[in-house]
MDTraj code that builds the backbone (N, CA, C; nanometers):
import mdtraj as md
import numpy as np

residues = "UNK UNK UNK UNK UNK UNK UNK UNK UNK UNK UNK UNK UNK UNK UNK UNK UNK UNK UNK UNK UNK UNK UNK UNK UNK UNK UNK UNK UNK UNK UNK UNK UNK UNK UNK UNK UNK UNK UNK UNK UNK UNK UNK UNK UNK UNK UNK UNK UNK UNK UNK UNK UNK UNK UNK UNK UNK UNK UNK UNK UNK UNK UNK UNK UNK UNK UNK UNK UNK UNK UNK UNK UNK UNK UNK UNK UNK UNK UNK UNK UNK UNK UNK UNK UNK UNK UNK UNK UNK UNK UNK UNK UNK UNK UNK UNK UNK UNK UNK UNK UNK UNK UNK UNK UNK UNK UNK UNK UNK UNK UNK UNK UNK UNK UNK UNK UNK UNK UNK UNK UNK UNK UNK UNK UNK UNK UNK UNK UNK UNK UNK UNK UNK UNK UNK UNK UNK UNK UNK UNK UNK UNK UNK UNK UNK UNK".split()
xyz = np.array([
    [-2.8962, 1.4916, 2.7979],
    [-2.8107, 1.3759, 2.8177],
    [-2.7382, 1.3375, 2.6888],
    [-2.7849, 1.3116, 2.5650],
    [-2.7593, 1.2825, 2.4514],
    [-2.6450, 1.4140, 2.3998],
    [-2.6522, 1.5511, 2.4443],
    [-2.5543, 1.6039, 2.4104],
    [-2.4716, 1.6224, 2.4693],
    [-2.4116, 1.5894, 2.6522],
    [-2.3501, 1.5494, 2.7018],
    [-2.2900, 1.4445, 2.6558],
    [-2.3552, 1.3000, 2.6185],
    [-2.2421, 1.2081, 2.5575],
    [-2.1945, 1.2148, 2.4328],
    [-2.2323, 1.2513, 2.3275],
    [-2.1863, 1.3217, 2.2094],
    [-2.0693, 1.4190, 2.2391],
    [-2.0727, 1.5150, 2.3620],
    [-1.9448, 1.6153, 2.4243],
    [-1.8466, 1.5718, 2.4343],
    [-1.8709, 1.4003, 2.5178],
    [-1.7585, 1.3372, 2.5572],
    [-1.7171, 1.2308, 2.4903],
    [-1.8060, 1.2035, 2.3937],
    [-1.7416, 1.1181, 2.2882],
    [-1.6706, 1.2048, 2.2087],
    [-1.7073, 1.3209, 2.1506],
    [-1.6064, 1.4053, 2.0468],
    [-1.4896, 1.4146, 2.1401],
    [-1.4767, 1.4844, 2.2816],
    [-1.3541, 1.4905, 2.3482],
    [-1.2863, 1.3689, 2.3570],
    [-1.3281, 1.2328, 2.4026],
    [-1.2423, 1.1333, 2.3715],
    [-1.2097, 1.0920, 2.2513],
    [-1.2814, 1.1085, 2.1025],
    [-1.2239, 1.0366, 2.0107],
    [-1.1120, 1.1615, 1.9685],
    [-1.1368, 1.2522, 1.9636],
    [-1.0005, 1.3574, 1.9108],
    [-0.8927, 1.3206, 1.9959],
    [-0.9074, 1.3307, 2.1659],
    [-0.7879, 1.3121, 2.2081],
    [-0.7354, 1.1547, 2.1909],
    [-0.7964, 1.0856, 2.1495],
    [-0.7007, 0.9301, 2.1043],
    [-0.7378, 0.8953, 1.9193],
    [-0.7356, 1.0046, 1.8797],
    [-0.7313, 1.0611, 1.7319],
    [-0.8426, 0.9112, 1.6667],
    [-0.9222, 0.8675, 1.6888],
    [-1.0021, 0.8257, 1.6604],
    [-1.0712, 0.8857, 1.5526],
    [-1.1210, 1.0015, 1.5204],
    [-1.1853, 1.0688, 1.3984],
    [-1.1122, 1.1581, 1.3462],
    [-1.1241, 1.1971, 1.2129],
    [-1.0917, 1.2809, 1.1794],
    [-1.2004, 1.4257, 1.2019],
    [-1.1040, 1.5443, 1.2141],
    [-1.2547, 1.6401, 1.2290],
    [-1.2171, 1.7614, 1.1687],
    [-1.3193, 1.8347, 1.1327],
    [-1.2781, 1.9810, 1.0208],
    [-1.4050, 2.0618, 1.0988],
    [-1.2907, 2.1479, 1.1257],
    [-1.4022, 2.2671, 1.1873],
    [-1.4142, 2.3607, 1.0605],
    [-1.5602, 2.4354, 1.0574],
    [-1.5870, 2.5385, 0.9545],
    [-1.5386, 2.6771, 1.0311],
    [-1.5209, 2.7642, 1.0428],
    [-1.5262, 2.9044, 1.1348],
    [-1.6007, 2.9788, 1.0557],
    [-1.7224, 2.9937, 0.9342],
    [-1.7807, 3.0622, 0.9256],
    [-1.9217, 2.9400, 0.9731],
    [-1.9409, 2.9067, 0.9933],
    [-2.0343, 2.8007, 1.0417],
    [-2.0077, 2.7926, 1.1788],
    [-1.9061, 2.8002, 1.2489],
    [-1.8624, 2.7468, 1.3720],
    [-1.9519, 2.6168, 1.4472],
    [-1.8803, 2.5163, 1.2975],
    [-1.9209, 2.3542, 1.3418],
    [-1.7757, 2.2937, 1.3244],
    [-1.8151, 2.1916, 1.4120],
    [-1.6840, 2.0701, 1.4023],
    [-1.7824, 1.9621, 1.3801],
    [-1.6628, 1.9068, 1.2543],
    [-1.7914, 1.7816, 1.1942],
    [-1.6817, 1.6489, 1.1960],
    [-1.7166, 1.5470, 1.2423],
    [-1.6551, 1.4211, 1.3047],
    [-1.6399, 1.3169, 1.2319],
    [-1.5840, 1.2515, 1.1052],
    [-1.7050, 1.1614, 1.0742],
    [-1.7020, 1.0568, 1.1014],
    [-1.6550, 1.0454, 1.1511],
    [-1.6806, 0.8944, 1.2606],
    [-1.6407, 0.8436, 1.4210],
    [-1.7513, 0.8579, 1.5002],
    [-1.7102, 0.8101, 1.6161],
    [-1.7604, 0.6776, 1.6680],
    [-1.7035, 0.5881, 1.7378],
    [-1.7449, 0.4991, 1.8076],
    [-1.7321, 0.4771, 1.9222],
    [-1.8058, 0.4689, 1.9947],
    [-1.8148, 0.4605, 2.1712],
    [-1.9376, 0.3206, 2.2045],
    [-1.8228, 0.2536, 2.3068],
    [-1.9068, 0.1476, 2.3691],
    [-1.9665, 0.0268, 2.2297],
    [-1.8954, 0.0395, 2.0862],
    [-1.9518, -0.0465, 1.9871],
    [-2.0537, -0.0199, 1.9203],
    [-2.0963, 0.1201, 1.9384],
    [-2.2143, 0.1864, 1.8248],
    [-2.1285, 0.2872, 1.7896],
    [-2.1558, 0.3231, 1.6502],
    [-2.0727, 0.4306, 1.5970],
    [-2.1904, 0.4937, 1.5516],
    [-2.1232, 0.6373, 1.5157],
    [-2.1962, 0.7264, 1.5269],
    [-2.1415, 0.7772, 1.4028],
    [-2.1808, 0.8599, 1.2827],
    [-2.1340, 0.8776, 1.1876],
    [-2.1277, 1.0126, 1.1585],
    [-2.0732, 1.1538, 1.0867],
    [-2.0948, 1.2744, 1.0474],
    [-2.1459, 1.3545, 1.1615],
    [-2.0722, 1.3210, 1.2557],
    [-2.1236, 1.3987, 1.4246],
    [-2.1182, 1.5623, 1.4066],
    [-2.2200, 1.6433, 1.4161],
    [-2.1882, 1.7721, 1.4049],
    [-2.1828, 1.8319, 1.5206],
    [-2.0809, 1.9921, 1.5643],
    [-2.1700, 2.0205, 1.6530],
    [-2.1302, 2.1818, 1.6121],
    [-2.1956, 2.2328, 1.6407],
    [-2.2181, 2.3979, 1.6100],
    [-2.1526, 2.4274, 1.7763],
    [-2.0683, 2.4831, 1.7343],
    [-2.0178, 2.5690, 1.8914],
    [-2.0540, 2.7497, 1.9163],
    [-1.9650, 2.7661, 1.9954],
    [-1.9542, 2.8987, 2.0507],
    [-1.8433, 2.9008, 2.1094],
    [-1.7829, 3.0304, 2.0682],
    [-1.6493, 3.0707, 2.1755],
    [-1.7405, 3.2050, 2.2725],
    [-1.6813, 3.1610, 2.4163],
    [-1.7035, 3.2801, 2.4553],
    [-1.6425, 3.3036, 2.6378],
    [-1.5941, 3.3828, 2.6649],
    [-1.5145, 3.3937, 2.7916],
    [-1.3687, 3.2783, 2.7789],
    [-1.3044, 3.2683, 2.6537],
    [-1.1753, 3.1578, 2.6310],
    [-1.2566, 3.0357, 2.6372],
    [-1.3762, 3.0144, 2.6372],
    [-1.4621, 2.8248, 2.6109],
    [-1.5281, 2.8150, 2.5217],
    [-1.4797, 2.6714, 2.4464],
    [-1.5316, 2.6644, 2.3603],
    [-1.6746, 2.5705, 2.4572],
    [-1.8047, 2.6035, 2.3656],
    [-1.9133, 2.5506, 2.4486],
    [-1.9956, 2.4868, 2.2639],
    [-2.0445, 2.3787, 2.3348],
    [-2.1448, 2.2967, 2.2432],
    [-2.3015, 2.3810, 2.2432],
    [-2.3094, 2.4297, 2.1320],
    [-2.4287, 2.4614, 2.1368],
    [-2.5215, 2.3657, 2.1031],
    [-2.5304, 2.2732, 2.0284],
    [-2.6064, 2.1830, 1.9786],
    [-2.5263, 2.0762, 1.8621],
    [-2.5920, 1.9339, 1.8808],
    [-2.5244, 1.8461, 1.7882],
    [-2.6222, 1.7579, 1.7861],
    [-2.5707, 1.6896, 1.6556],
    [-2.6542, 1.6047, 1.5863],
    [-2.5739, 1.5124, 1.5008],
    [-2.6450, 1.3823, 1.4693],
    [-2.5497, 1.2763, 1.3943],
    [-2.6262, 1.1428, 1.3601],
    [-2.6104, 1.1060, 1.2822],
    [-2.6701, 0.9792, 1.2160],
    [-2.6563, 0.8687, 1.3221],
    [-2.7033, 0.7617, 1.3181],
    [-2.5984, 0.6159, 1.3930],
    [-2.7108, 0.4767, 1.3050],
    [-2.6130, 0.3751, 1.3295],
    [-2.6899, 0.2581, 1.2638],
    [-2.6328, 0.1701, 1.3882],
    [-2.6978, 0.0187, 1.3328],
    [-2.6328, -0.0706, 1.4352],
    [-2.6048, -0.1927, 1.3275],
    [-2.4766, -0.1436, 1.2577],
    [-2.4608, -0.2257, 1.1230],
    [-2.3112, -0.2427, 1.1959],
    [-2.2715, -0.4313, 1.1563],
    [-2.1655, -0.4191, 1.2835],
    [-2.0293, -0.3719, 1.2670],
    [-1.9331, -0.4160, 1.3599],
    [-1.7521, -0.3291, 1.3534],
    [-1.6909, -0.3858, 1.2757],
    [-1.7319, -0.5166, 1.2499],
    [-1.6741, -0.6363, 1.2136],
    [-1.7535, -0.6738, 1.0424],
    [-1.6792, -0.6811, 0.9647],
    [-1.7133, -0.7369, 0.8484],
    [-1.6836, -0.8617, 0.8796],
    [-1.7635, -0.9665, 0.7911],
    [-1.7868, -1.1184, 0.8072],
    [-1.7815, -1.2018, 0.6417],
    [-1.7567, -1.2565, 0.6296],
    [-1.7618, -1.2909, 0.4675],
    [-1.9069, -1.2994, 0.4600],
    [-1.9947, -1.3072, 0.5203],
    [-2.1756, -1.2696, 0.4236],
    [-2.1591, -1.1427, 0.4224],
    [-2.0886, -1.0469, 0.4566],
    [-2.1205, -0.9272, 0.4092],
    [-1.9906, -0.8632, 0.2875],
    [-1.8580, -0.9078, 0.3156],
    [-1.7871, -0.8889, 0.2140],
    [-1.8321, -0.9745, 0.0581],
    [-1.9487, -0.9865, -0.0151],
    [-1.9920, -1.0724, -0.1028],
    [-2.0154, -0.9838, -0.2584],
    [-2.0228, -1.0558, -0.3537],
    [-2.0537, -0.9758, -0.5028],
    [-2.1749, -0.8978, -0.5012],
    [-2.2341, -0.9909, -0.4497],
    [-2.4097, -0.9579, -0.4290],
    [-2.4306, -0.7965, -0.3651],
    [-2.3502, -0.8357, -0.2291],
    [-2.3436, -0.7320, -0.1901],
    [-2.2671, -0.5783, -0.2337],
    [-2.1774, -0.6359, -0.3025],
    [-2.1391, -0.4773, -0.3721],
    [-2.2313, -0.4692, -0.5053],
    [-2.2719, -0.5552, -0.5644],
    [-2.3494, -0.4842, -0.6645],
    [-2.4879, -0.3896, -0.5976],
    [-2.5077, -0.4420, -0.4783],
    [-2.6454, -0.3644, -0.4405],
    [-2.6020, -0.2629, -0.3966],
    [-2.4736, -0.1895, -0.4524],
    [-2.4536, -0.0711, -0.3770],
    [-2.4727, 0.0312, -0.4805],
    [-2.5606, 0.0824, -0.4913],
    [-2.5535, 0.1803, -0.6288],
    [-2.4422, 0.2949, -0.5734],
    [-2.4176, 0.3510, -0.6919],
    [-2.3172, 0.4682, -0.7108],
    [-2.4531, 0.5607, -0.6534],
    [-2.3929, 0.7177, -0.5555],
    [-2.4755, 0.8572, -0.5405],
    [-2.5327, 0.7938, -0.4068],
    [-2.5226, 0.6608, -0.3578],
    [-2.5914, 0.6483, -0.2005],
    [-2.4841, 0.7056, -0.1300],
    [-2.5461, 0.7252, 0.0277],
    [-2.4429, 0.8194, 0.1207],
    [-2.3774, 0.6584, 0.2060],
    [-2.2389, 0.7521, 0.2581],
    [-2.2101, 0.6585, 0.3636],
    [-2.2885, 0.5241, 0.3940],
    [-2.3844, 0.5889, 0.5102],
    [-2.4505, 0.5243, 0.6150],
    [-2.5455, 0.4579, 0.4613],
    [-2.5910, 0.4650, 0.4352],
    [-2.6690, 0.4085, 0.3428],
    [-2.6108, 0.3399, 0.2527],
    [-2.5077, 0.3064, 0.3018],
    [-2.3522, 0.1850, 0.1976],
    [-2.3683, 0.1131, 0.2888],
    [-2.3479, 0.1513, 0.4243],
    [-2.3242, 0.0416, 0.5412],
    [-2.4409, -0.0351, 0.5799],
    [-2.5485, 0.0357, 0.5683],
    [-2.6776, -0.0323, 0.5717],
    [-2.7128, -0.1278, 0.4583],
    [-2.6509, -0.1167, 0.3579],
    [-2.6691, -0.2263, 0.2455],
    [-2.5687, -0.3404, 0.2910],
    [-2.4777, -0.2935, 0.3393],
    [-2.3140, -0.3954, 0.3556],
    [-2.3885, -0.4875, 0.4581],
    [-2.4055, -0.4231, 0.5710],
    [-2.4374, -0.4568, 0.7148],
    [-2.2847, -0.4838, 0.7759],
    [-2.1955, -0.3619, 0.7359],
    [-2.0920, -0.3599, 0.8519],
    [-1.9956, -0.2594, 0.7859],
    [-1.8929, -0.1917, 0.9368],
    [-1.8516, -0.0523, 0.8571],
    [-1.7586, -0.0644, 0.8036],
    [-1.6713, 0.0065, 0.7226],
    [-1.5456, 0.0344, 0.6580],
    [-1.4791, 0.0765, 0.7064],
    [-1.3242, 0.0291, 0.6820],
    [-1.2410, 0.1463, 0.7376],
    [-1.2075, 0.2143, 0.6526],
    [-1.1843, 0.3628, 0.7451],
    [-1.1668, 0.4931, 0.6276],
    [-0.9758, 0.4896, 0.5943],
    [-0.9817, 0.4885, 0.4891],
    [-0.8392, 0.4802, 0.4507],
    [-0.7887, 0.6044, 0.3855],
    [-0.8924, 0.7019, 0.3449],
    [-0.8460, 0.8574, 0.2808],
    [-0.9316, 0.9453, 0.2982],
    [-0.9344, 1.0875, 0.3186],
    [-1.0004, 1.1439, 0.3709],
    [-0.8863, 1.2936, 0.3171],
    [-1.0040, 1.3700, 0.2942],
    [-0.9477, 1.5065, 0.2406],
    [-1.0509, 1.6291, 0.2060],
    [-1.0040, 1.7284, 0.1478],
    [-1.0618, 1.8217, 0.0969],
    [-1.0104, 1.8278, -0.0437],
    [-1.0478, 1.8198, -0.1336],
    [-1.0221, 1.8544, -0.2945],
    [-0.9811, 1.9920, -0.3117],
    [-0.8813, 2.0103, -0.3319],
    [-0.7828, 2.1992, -0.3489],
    [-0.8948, 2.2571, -0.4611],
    [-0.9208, 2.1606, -0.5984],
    [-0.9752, 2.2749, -0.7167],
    [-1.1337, 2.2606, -0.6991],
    [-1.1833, 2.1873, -0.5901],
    [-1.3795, 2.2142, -0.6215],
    [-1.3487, 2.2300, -0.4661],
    [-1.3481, 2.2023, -0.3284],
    [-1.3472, 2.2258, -0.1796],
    [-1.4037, 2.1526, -0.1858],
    [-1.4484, 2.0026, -0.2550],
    [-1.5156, 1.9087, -0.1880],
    [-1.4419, 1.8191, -0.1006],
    [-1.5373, 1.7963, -0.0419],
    [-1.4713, 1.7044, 0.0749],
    [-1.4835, 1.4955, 0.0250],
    [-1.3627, 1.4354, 0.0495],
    [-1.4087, 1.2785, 0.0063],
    [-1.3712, 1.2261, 0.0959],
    [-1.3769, 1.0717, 0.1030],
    [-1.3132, 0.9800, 0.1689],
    [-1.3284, 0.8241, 0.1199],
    [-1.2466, 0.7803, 0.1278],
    [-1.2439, 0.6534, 0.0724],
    [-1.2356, 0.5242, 0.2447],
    [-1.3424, 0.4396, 0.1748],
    [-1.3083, 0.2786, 0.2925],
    [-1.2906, 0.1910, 0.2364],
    [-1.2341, 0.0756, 0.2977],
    [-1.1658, -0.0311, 0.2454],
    [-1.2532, -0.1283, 0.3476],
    [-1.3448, -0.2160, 0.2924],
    [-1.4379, -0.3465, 0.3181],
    [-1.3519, -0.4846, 0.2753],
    [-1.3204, -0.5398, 0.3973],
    [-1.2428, -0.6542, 0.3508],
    [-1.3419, -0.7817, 0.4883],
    [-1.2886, -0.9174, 0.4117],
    [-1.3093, -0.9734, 0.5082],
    [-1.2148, -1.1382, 0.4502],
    [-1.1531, -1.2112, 0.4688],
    [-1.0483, -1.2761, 0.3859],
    [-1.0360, -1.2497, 0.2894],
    [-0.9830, -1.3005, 0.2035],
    [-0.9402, -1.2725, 0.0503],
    [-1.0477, -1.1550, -0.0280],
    [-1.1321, -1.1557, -0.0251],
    [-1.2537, -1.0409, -0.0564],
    [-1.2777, -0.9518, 0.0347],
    [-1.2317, -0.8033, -0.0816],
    [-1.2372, -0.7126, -0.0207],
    [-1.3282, -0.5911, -0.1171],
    [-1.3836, -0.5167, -0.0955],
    [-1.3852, -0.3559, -0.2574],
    [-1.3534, -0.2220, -0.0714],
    [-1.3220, -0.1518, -0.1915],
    [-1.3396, -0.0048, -0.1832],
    [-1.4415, 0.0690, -0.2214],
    [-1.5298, 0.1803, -0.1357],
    [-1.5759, 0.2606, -0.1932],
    [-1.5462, 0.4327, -0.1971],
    [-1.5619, 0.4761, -0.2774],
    [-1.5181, 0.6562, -0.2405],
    [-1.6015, 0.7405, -0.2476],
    [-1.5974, 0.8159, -0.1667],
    [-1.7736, 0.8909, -0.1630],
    [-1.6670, 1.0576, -0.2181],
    [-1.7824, 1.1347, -0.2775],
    [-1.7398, 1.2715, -0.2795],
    [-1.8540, 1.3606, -0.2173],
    [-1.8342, 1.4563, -0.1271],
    [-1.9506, 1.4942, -0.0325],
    [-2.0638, 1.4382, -0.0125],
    [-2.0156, 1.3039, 0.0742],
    [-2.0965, 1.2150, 0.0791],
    [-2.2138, 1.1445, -0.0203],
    [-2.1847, 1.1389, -0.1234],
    [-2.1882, 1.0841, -0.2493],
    [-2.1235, 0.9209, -0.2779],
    [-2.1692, 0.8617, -0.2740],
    [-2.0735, 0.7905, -0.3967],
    [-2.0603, 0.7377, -0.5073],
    [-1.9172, 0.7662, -0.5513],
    [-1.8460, 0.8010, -0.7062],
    [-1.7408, 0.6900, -0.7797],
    [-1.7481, 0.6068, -0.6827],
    [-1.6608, 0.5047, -0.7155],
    [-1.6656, 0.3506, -0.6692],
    [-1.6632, 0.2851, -0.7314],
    [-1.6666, 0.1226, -0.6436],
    [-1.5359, 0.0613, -0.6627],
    [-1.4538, -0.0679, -0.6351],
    [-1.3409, -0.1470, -0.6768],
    [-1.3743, -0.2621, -0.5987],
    [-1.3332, -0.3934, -0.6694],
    [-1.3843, -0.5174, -0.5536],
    [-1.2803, -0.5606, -0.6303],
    [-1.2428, -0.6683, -0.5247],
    [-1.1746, -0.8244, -0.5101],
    [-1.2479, -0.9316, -0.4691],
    [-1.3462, -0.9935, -0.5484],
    [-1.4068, -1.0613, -0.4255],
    [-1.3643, -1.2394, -0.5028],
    [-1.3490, -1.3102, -0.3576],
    [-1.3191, -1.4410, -0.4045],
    [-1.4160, -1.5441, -0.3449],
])
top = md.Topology()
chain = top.add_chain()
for i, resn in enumerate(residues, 1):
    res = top.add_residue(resn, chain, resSeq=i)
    for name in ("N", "CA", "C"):
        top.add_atom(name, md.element.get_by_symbol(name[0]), res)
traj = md.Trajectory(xyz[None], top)
């Protein structure tokens, strides 16, 4: 059941471009990193496929999820709260300190190392930071907070 809705959440968020996604072809995974369905998001959705007879088929998937909310609130856009974010925590383990998600505002592959980054933008009135992860790392903080 769980990889049935994971099937049809990856098929609906690509077709209303909801995530970004990078397939490997020596891995033959498509990795998601962010979906949300029904108000739980789901984070770094993998799924290892197979081609075979012209279908692509899910062999298996897997993916983090929290229930940290959609909505930033000013108790969570706070100083407090970005200082408790150390630099080298992952994603989900930013949002679990925040208690709510980011939006992803950059997202790439690095041409001279192939790492992969992405940057979110945490706002909630006048106070806002950024954080930037580098293969799920993160390497950077910036705040506004008022």
């Amino acid at each position: 059941m769980k990889l049935r809705f994971l099937t049809y959440a990856l098929v609906f968020a690509i077709s209303n471009s909801w995530a970004a996604a990078v397939y490997n072809s020596q891995t033959e995974e498509l990795t998601l990193s962010t979906v949300s369905v029904d108000g739980k998001n789901f984070f770094d959705v993998v799924l290892h496929l197979s081609f075979a007879d012209g279908t692509w088929n899910v062999v298996e998937a897997s993916t983090s999820t929290t229930n940290v909310s959609s909505i930033c609130a000013p108790e969570h856009i706070t100083l407090e709260k970005y200082n408790d974010v150390p630099l080298g925590v992952t994603y989900e383990q930013a949002i679990d300190i925040i208690g709510c998600s980011g939006e992803l505002i950059a997202e790439g592959i690095d041409p001279e190392d192939g790492s992969a980054f992405r940057s979110y933008h945490f706002e909630s009135g006048a106070s806002n930071f950024d954080l930037s992860f580098k293969n799920d790392s993160l390497v950077s903080k910036r705040q506004t907070i008022q």
